[in-house]
C-alpha positions as CSV (number, residue, x, y, z in Angstrom):
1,X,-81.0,-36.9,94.8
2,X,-83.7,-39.1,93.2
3,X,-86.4,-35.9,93.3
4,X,-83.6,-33.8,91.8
5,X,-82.9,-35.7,88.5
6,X,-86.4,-35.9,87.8
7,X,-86.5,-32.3,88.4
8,X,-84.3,-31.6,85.7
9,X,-86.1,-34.6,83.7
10,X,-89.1,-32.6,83.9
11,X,-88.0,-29.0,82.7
12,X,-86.3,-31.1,80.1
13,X,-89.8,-32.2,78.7
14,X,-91.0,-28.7,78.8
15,X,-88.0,-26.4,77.1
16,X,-89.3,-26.3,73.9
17,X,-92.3,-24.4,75.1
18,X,-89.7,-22.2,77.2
19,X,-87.7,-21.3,74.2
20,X,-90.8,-20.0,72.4
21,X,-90.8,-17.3,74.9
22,X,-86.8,-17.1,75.2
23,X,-87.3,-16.7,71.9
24,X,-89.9,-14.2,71.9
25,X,-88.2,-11.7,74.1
26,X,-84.7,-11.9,72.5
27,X,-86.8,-10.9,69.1
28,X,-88.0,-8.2,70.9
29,X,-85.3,-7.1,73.1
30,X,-83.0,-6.8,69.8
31,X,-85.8,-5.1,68.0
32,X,-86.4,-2.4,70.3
33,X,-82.2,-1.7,70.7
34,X,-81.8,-1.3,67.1
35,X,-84.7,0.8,67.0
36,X,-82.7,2.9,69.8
37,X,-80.2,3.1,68.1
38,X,-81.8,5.6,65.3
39,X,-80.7,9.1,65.6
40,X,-82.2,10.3,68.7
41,X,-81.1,14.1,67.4
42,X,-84.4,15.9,67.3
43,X,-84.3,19.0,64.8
44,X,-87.1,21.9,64.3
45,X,-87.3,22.3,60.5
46,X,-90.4,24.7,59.1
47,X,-92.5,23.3,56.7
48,X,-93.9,25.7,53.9
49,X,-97.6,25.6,52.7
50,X,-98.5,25.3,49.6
51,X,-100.9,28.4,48.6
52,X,-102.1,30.6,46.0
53,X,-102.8,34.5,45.0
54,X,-106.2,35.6,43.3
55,X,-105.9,39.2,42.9
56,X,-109.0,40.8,42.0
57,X,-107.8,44.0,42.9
58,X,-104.8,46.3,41.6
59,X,-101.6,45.7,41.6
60,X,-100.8,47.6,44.5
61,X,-97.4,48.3,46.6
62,X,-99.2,46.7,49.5
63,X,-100.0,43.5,48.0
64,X,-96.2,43.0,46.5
65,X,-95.1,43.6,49.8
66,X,-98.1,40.5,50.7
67,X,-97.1,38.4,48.0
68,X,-93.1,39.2,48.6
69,X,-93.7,38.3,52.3
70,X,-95.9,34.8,51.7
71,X,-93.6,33.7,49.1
72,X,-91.0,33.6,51.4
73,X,-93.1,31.6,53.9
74,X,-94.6,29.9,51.8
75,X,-94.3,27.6,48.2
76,X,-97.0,30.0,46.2
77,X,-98.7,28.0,43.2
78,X,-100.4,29.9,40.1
79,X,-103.6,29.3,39.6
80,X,-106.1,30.3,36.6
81,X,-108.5,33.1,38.1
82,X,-111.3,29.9,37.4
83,X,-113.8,28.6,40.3
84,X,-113.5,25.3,38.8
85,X,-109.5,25.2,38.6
86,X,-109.7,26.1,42.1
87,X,-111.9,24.0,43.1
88,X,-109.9,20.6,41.6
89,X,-107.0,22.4,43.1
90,X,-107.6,22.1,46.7
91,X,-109.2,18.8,45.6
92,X,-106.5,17.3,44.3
93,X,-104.2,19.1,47.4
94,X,-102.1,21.3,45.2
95,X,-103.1,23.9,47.5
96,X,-104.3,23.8,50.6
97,X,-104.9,27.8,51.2
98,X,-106.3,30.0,48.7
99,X,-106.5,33.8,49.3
100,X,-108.9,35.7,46.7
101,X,-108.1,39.8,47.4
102,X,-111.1,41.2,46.3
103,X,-111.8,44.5,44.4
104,X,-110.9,48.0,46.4
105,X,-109.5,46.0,49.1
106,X,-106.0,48.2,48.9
107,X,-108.2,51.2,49.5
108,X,-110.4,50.5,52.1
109,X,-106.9,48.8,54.0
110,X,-105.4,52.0,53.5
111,X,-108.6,54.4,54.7
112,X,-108.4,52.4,58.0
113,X,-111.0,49.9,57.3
114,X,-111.3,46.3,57.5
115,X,-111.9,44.7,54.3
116,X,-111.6,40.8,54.3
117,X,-109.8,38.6,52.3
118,X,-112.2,35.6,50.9
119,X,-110.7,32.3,52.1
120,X,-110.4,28.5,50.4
121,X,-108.8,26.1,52.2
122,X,-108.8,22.3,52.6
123,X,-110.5,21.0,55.5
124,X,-108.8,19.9,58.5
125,X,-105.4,20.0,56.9
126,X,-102.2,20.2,59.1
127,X,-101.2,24.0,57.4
128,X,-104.8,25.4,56.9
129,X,-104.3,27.4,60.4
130,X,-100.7,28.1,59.5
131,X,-101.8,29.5,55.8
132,X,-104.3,31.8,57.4
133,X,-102.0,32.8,60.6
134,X,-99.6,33.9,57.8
135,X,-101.8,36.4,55.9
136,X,-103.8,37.6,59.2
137,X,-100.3,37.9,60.8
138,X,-99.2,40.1,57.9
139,X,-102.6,42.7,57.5
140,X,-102.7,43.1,61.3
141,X,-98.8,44.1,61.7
142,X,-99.6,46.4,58.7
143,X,-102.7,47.8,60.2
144,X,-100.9,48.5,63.6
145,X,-98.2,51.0,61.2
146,X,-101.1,52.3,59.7
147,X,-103.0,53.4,62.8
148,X,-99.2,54.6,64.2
149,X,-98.9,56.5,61.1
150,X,-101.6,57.6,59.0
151,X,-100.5,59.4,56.1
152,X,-97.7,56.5,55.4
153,X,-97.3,55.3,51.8
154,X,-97.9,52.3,51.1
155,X,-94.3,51.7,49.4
156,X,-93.3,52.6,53.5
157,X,-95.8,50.5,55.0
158,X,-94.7,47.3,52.6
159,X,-91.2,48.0,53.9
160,X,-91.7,48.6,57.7
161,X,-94.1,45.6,57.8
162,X,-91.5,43.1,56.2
163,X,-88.6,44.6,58.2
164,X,-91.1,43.0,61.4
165,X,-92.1,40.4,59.5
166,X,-88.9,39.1,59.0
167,X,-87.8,39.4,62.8
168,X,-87.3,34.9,63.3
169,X,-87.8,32.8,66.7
170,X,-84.9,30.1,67.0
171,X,-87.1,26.5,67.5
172,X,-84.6,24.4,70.1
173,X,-86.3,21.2,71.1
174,X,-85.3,19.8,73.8
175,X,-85.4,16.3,73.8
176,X,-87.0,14.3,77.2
177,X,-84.4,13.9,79.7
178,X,-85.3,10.6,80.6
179,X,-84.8,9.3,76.9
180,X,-81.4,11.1,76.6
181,X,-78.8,8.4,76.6
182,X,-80.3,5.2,77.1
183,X,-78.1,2.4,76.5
184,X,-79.7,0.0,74.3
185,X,-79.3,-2.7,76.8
186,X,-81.8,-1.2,78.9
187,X,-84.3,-2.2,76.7
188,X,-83.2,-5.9,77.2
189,X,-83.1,-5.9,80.8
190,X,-86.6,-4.4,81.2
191,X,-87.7,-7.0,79.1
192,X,-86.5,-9.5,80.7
193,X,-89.0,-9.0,83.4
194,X,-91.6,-10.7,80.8
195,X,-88.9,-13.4,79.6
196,X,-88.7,-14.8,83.4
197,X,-92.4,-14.6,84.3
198,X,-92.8,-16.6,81.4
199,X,-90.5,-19.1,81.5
200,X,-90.9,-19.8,85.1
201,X,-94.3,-19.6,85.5
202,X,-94.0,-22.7,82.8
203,X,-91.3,-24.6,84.5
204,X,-92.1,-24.4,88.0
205,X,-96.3,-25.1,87.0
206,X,-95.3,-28.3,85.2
207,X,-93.2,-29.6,88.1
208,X,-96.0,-29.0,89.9
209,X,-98.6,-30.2,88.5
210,X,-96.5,-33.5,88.3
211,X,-95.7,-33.4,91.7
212,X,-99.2,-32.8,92.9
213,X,-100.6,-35.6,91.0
214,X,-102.5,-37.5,93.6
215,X,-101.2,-40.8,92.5
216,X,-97.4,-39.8,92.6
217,X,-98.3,-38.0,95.6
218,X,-99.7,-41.1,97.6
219,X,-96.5,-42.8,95.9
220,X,-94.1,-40.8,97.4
221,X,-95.9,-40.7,100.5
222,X,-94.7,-44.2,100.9
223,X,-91.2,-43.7,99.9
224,X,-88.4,-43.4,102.2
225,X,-87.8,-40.3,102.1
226,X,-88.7,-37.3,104.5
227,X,-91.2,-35.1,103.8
228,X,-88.8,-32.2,104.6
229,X,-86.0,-34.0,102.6
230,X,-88.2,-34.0,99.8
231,X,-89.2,-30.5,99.6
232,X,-85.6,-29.5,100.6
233,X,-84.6,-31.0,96.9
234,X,-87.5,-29.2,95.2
235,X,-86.6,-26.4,96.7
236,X,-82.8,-26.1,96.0
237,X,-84.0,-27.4,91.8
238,X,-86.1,-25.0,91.5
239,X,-83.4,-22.6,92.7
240,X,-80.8,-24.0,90.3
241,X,-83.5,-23.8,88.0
242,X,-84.3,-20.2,88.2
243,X,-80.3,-19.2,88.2
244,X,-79.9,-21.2,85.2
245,X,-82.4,-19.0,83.4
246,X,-81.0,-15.9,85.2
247,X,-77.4,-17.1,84.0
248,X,-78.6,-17.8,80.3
249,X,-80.1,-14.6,79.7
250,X,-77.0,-13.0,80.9
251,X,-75.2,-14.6,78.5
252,X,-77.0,-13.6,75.3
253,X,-76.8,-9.5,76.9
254,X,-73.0,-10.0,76.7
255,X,-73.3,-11.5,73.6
256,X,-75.6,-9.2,72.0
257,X,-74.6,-5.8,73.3
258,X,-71.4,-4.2,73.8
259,X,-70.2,-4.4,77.3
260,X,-67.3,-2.1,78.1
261,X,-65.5,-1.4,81.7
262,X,-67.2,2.2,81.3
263,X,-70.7,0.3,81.5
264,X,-70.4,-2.8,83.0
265,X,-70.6,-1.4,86.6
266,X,-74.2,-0.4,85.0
267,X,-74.4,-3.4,83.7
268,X,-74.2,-5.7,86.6
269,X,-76.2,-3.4,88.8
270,X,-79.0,-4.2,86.5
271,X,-78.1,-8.1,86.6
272,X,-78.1,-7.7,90.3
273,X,-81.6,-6.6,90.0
274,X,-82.7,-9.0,87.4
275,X,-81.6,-11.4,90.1
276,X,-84.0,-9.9,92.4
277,X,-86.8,-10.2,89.6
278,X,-86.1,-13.6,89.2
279,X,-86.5,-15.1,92.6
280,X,-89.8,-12.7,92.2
281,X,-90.5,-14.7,89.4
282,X,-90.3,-18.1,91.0
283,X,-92.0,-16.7,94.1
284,X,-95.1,-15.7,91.7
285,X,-94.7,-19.3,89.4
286,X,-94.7,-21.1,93.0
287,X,-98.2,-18.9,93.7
288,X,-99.6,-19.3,90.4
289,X,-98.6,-23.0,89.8
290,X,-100.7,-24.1,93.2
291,X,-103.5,-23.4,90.6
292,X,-102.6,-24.6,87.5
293,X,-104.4,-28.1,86.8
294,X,-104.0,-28.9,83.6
295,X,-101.7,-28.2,80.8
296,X,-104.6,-26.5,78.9
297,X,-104.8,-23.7,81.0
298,X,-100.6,-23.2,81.5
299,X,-100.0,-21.4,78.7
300,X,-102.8,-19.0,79.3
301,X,-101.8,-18.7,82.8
302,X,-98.3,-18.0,81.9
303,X,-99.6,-15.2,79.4
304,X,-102.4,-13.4,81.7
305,X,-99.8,-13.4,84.7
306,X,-96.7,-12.5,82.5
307,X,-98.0,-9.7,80.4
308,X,-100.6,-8.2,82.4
309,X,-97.8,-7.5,84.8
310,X,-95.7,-6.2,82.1
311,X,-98.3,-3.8,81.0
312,X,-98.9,-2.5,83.8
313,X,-95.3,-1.7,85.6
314,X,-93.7,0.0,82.7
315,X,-91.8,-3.0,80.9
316,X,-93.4,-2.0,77.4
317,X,-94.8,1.4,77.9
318,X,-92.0,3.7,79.7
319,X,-93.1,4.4,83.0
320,X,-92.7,8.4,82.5
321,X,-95.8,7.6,79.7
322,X,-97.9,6.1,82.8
323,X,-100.9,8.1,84.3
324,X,-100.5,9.0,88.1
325,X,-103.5,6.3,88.3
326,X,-102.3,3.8,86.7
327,X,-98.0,4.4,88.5
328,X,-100.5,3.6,92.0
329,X,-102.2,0.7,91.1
330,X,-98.2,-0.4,89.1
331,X,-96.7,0.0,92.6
332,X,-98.3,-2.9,94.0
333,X,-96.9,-4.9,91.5
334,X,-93.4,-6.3,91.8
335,X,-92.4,-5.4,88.2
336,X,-93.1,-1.8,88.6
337,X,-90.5,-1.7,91.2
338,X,-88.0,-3.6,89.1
339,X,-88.6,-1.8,86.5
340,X,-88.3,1.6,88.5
341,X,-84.5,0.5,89.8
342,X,-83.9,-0.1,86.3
343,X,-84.3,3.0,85.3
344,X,-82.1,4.9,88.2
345,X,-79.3,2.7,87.6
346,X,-79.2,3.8,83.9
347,X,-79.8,7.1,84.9
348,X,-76.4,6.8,87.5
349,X,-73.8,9.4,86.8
350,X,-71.9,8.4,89.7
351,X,-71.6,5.5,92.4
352,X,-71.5,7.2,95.7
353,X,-74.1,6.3,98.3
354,X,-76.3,9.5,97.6
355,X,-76.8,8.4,93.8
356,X,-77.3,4.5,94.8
357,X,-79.5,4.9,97.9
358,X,-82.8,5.6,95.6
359,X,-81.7,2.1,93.7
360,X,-81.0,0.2,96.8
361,X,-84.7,1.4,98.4
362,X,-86.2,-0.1,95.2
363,X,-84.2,-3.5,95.6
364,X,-85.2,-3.4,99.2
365,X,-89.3,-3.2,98.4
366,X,-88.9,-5.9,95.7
367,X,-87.3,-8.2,98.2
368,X,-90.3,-7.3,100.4
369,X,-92.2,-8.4,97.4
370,X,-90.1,-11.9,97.4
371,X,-90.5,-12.5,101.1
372,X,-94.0,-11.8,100.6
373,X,-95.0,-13.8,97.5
374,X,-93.1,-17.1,98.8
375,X,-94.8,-16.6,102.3
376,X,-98.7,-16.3,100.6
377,X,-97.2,-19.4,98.4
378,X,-96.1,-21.6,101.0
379,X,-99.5,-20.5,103.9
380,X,-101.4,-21.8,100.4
381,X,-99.7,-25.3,100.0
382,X,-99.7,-25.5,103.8
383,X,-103.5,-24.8,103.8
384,X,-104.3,-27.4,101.0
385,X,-101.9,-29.9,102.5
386,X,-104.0,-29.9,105.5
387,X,-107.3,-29.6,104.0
388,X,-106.6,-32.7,102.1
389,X,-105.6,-34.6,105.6
């Protein structure tokens, strides 16, 4: 098992680099759980405006009723009747609306006409539209009464207009059903998509870029060993190798999160498919590494491969956040498909074979994936194994 040991001498060499990314993911994995672990409750409360009242006309029983109406919708601030005050006022945001009534405007409201009420506000602030939705939403219920009933007083108008006015739609958000619930070890096995890409793509690359050195190569040529023997022992390492890795990561999820009998059949679903992913993984480091010359370029390999997939499938951005455009190109990728059985196993309410046959049809097409990755990988070394013959 001479080809094993130095297998294993090999990764050896290498695990520092590994661990960077180990290392990496668990920092992020973690991060992301605690910041799941917030209060998801999502609560509607109304925000008041901060405006202010120039009256340049009397003080009228319609514009009580006004101010009355926007001081309860609003935090009204008093202001010196001074263009200069008002000015630094919406400078300095202690306002952001100001209404300036001008003279005979209670009259001409009450004769049926239209008169406007001048307008300050601060540009492109978040409650200049509410601000002006609140007085414009008061005149026109007013002005509806008025038409309905001409010769009403203005004390009447004030009081029918609040008794509308004050008529409140309940705000219930709903929160996203796909976010509702999520276990914060979901986090950690998406991410772990990125984790094995990584590390494989670096431990299988620098085995074979040892292997494929020409000079070991003519070396071992001469050895008495099989060629078939040979790559029988490569092939059962790298195996070991990848469960190892499979194993490890495991281990820290049971460490780090809080596995119970209610969610471990969840949880071992999703290890069932992170096995999946990581034979993908090796299947893709295999690919990748019949490339990889140097250790120069490794890393970068390791990176480009590793994260582009991960961007693209859904492993950092949610797949529900995903264009249509973008989900079609994703489902070409292996990842996308991992990470789309990850999310129906955590959205499982029950484990008959209706609510697992939608995460068994993912499995399936990422095992497609597998048989298809090691077959491109293995028609490549054959290819190159002849053209150098």
């Amino acid at each position: 098992m001479q080809v094993f040991k130095t297998y294993f001498k090999i990764i050896k060499s290498n695990l520092m680099q590994m661990m960077i990314y180990i290392v990496i993911f668990i920092g992020l994995a973690v991060l992301f759980s605690m910041m799941s672990q917030t209060n998801n409750n999502v609560s509607f409360t109304p925000r008041k405006p901060s405006v202010a009242i120039v009256n340049h006309d009397e003080n009228s029983e319609l514009l009580r009723g006004f101010t009355d109406y926007l001081d309860q919708n609003a935090d009204i601030v008093p202001l010196k009747d001074d263009p200069s005050t008002l000015k630094d006022a919406l400078f300095f945001r202690e306002v952001v609306y100001i209404a300036i009534i001008p003279k005979g405007f209670t009259q001409a409201f009450m004769a049926g006409e239209n008169p406007e009420i001048i307008e300050n506000t601060v540009p492109d602030s978040d409650f200049e539209y509410q601000s002006g939705q609140l007085v414009n939403q008061y005149f026109n219920t007013a002005q509806l009464y008025l038409k309905g009933i001409p010769d009403i007083s203005q004390a009447e108008l004030s009081k029918k207009t609040a008794a509308s006015m004050d008529d409140q739609t309940t705000v219930t958000l709903d929160q996203i059903s796909i976010e509702e619930g999520i276990p914060s070890y979901s986090y950690y096995f998406n991410y772990l998509a990125y984790a094995l890409l990584a590390v494989l793509i670096l431990g299988i690359s620098s085995i074979m870029m040892v292997f494929n050195n020409q000079d070991i190569k003519r070396r071992n040529s001469c050895a008495p060993m099989r060629l078939k023997n040979f790559n029988a022992q490569l092939a059962i390492a790298s195996t070991i190798f990848g469960l190892i890795v499979w194993a490890f990561m495991l281990l820290v999820a049971f460490i780090l999160y809080d596995i119970t009998p209610d969610n471990l059949p969840l949880v071992l679903l999703c290890s069932a498919n992170a096995l999946l992913m990581t034979f993908t993984a090796l299947g893709i480091a295999f690919l990748t590494g019949q490339f990889i010359k140097n250790y120069n370029i490794q890393s970068a390999v390791a990176n480009v491969v590793s994260l582009g997939l991960c961007f693209l499938s859904g492993v950092f951005v949610p797949q529900y956040l995903l264009g249509d455009t973008v989900k079609a190109i994703a489902s070409f990728t292996p990842t996308y498909w991992y990470i789309k059985a990850n999310n129906a196993i955590i959205g499982l309410k029950s484990f008959n074979m209706e609510a697992l046959s939608p995460v068994f049809a993912d499995m399936v097409i990422l095992t497609g994936f597998i048989i298809a990755i090691f077959a491109v990988g293995l028609m490549i070394s054959r290819y190159r194994q002849l053209s150098r013959n």
